[in-house]
C-alpha positions as CSV (number, residue, x, y, z in Angstrom):
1,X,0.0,0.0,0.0
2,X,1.3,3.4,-0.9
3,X,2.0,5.8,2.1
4,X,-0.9,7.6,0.7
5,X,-3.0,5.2,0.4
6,X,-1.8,4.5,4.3
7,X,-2.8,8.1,5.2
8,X,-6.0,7.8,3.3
9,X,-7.1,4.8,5.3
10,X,-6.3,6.1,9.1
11,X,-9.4,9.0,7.7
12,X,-11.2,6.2,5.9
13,X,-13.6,8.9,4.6
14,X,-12.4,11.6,2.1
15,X,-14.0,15.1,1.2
16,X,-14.4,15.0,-2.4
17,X,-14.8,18.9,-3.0
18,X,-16.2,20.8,-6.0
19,X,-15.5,24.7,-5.4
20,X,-16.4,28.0,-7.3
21,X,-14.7,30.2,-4.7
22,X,-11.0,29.7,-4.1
23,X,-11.4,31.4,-0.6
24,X,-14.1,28.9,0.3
25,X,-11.9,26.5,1.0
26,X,-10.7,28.1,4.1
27,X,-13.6,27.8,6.5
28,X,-14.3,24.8,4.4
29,X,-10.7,23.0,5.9
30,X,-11.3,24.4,9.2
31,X,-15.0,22.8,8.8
32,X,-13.3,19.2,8.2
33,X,-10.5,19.0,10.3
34,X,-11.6,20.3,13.7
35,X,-14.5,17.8,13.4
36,X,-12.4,14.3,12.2
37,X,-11.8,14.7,8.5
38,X,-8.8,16.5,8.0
39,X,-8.9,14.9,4.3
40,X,-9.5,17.1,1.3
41,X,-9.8,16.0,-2.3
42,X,-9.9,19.5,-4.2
43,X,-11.2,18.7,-8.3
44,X,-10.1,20.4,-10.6
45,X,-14.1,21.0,-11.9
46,X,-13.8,24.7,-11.7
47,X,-10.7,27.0,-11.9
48,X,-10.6,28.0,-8.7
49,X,-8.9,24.2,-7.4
50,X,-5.9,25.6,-7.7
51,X,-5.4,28.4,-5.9
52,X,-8.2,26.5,-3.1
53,X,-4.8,23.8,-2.9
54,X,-2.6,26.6,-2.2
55,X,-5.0,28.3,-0.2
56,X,-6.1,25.1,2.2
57,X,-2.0,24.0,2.3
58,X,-1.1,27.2,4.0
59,X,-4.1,27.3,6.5
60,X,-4.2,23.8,7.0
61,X,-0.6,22.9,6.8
62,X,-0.9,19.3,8.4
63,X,-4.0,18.5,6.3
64,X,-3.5,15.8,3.6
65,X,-4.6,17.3,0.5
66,X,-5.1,15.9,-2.8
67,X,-6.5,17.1,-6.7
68,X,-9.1,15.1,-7.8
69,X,-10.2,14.9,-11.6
70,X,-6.8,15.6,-12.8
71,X,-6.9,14.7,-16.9
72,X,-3.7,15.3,-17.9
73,X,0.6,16.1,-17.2
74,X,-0.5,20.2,-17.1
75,X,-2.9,19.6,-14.2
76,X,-0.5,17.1,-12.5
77,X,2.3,20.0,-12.4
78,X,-0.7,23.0,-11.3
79,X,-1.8,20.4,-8.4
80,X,1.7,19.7,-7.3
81,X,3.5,23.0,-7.6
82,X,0.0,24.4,-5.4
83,X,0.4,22.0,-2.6
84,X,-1.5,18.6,-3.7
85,X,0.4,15.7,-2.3
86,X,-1.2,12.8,-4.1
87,X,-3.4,13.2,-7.5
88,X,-7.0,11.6,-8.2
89,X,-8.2,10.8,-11.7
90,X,-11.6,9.7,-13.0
91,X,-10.5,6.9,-15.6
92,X,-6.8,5.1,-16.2
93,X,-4.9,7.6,-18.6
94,X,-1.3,6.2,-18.9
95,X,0.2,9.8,-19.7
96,X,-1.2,11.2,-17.0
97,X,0.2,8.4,-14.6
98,X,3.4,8.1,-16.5
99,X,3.7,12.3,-15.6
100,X,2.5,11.9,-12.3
101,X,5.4,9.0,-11.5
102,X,7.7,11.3,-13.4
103,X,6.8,14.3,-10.8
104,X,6.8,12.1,-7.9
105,X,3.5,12.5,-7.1
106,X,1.0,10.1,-5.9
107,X,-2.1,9.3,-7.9
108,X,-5.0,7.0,-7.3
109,X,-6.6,6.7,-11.1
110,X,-9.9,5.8,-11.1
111,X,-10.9,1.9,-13.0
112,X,-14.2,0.1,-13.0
113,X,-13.1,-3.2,-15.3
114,X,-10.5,-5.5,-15.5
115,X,-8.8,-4.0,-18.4
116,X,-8.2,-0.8,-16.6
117,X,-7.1,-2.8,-13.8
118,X,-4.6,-3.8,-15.5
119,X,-3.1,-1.7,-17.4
120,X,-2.7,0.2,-14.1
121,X,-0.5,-3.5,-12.5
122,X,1.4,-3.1,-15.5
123,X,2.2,0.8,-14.5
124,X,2.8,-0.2,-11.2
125,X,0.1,1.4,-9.9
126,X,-1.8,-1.2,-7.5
127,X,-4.1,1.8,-5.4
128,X,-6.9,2.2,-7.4
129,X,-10.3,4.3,-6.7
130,X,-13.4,2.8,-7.8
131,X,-15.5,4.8,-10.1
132,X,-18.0,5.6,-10.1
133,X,-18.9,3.3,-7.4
134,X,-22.8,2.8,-7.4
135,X,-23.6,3.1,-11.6
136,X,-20.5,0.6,-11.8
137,X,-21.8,-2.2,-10.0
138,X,-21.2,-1.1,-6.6
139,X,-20.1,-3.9,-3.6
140,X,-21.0,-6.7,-6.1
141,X,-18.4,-5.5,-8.9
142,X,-15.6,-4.4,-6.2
143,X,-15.5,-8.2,-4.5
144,X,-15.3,-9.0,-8.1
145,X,-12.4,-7.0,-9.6
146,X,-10.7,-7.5,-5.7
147,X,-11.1,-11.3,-6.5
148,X,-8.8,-12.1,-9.0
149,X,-6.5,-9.0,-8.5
150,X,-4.9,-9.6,-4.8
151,X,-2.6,-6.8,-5.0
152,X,-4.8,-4.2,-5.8
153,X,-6.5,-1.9,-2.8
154,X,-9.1,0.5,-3.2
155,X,-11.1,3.4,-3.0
156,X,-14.6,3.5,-4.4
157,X,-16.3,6.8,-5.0
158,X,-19.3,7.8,-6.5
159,X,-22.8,7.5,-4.9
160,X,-21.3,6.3,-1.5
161,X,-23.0,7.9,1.2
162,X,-23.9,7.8,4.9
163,X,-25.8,4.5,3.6
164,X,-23.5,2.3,1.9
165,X,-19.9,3.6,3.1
166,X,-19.8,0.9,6.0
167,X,-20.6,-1.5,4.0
168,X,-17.8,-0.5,1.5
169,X,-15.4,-0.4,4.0
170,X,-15.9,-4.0,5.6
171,X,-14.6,-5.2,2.5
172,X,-11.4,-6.6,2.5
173,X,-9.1,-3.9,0.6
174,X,-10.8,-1.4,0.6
175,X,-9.1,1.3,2.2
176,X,-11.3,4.2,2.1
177,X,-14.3,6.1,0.3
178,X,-14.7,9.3,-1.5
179,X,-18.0,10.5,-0.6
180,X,-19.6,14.3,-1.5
181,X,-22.5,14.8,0.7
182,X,-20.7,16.3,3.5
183,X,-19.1,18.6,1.5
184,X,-22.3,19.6,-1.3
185,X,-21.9,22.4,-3.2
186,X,-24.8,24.4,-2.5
187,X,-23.9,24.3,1.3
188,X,-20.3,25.6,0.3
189,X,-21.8,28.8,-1.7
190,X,-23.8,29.3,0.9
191,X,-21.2,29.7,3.6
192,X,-23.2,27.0,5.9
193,X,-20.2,25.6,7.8
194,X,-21.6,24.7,11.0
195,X,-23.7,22.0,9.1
196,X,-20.7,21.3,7.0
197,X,-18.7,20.2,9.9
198,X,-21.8,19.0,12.0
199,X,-22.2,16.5,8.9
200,X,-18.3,16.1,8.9
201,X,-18.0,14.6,13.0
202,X,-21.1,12.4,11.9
203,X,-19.3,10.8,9.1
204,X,-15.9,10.7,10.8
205,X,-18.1,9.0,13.7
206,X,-19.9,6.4,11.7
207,X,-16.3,4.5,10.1
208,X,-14.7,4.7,13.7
């Protein structure tokens, strides 16, 4: 397991954040890390991911902070030059990876079939994120790809909620979940960080 993928697991359950204002991300952090997520996984959905990285690494120093939907080598450099210390991607992209291990960078590219699993062995890559979780077969299809694959660990994401993450999470090798609904977007713009964190402390407090 990559060191990474070590932090990732001791949190178990990982912000996945979509932000329109960089400055968010401040109270946001604070939000998440005094109530038992001090996770972040910032995407790169709008253009304001990456000054949020550089904004949450210098408030949130000790926080372990990660770009999620990176596509390509440009967003791989942005991410790590901003503060990112391990990069997410959607789908298996060997040119992406191939840059991230040239950067030394950690990523955790996304597969939901054993062809994309692997291609990522053959990279070396064996921490994986599942996704999307749910519309790709869910618990059923994770036992299934973890079956013949033992050296692969991962993270599922996508329509994993307060519901279905324990569940997740009692299977063998998986070593934590991206999940969204702690960190919705409509609670961000609207500055509503004492839910934010209230549903942050129940989240950290269900995978205890």
């Amino acid at each position: 397991m990559s060191t990474t993928a070590q932090q990732l697991a001791k949190i178990k359950v990982i912000p996945v954040i979509a932000i329109d204002r960089a400055e968010d991300i401040i109270p946001l952090g604070k939000a998440l890390a005094e109530n038992g997520l001090p996770a972040a996984e910032i995407t790169f959905r709008s253009d304001a991911a990456v000054e949020a990285i550089r904004l949450l690494r210098e408030a949130q120093p000790d926080m372990l902070i990660g770009a999620g939907t990176v596509l390509n080598r440009e967003q791989a450099i942005a991410a790590k030059e901003a503060g990112a210390t391990f990069v997410v991607s959607p789908g298996f992209n060997p040119n992406t990876v191939k840059a991230c291990q040239e950067l030394g960078i950690d990523i955790v590219p996304g597969v939901n079939n054993p062809s994309a699993v692997e291609a990522a062995i053959e990279m070396g890559i064996t921490t994986l994120k599942f996704f999307p979780a749910e519309a790709s077969g869910g618990i059923n299809m994770v036992k299934s790809l973890l079956g013949p694959y033992t050296q692969i660990q991962f993270m599922p994401t996508g329509g994993v909620n307060t519901k279905n993450i324990k569940d997740y999470l009692a299977i063998d090798r998986v070593f934590a979940c991206g999940g969204t609904w702690m960190v919705d977007k409509k609670m961000i713009n609207e500055g509503r960080w004492d839910e934010i964190g209230k549903l942050a402390r129940e989240a950290a407090d269900l995978v205890a």
